[in-house]
C-alpha positions as CSV (number, residue, x, y, z in Angstrom):
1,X,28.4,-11.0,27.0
2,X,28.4,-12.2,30.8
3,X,27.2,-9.9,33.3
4,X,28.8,-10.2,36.8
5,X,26.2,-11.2,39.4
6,X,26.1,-8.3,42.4
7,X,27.6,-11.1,45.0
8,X,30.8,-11.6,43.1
9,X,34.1,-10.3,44.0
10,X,36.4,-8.4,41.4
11,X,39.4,-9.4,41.1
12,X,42.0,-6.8,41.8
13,X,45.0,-5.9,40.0
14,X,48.6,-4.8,40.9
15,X,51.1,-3.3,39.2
16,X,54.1,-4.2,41.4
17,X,57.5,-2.6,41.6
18,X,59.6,-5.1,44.3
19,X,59.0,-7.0,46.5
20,X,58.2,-4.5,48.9
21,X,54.8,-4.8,47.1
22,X,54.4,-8.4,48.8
23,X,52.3,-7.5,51.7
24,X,49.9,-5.5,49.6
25,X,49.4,-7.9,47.4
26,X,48.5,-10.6,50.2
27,X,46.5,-8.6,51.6
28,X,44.9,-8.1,48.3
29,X,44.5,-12.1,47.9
30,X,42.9,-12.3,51.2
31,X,40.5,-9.6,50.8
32,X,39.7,-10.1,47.2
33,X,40.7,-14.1,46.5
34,X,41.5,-13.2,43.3
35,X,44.7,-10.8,42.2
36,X,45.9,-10.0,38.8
37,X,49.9,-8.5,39.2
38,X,51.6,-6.8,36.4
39,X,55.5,-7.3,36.7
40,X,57.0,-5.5,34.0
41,X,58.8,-3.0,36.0
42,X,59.5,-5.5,38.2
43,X,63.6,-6.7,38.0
44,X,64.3,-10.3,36.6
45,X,65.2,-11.4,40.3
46,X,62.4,-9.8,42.0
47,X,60.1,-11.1,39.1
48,X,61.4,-14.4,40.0
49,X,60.7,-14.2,43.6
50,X,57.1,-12.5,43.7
51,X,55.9,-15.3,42.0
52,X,57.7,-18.2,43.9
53,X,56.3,-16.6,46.8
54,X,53.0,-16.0,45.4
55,X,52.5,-19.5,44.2
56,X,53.6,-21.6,47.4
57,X,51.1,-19.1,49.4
58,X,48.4,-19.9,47.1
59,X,49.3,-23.7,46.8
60,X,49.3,-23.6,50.3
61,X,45.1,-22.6,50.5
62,X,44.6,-24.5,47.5
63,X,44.5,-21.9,45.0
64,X,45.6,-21.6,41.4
65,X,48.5,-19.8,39.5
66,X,47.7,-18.8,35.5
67,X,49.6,-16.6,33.2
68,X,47.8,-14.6,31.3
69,X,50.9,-12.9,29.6
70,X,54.8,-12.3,29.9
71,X,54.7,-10.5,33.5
72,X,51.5,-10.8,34.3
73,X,49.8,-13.5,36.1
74,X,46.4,-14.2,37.9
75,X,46.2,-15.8,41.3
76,X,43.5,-17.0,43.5
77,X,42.1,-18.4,46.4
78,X,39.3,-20.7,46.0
């Protein structure tokens, strides 16, 4: 089992319910680099967009997009 050194940042996880949630969960990225979101009450449209969005901001800085399952997904900044 790996132990997480003292210096290292946990990530920090969302459960979102629209995209009113997008600030939060920028401000999550920035503080944190590294967000888990949960979609599933999330509509198929908002869904749709909260990831678009997520993933050209994290493009953008050169981070990375990975699903971990249907409606949830990790993102982070390097």
């Amino acid at each position: 089992m790996s132990k997480i050194k003292s210096n290292e940042i946990m990530p920090k996880v969302f459960l979102v319910n629209g995209e009113t949630d997008i600030h939060s969960l920028l401000e999550g990225l920035i503080k944190h680099h590294q967000i888990i979101i949960n979609l599933t009450n999330s509509s198929n449209i908002s869904k749709c967009r909260i990831v678009d969005f997520l993933s050209g901001y994290v493009y953008a800085l050169s981070g990375t997009r990975e699903k971990l399952e249907d409606n949830i997904y990790c993102f982070t900044i390097k």
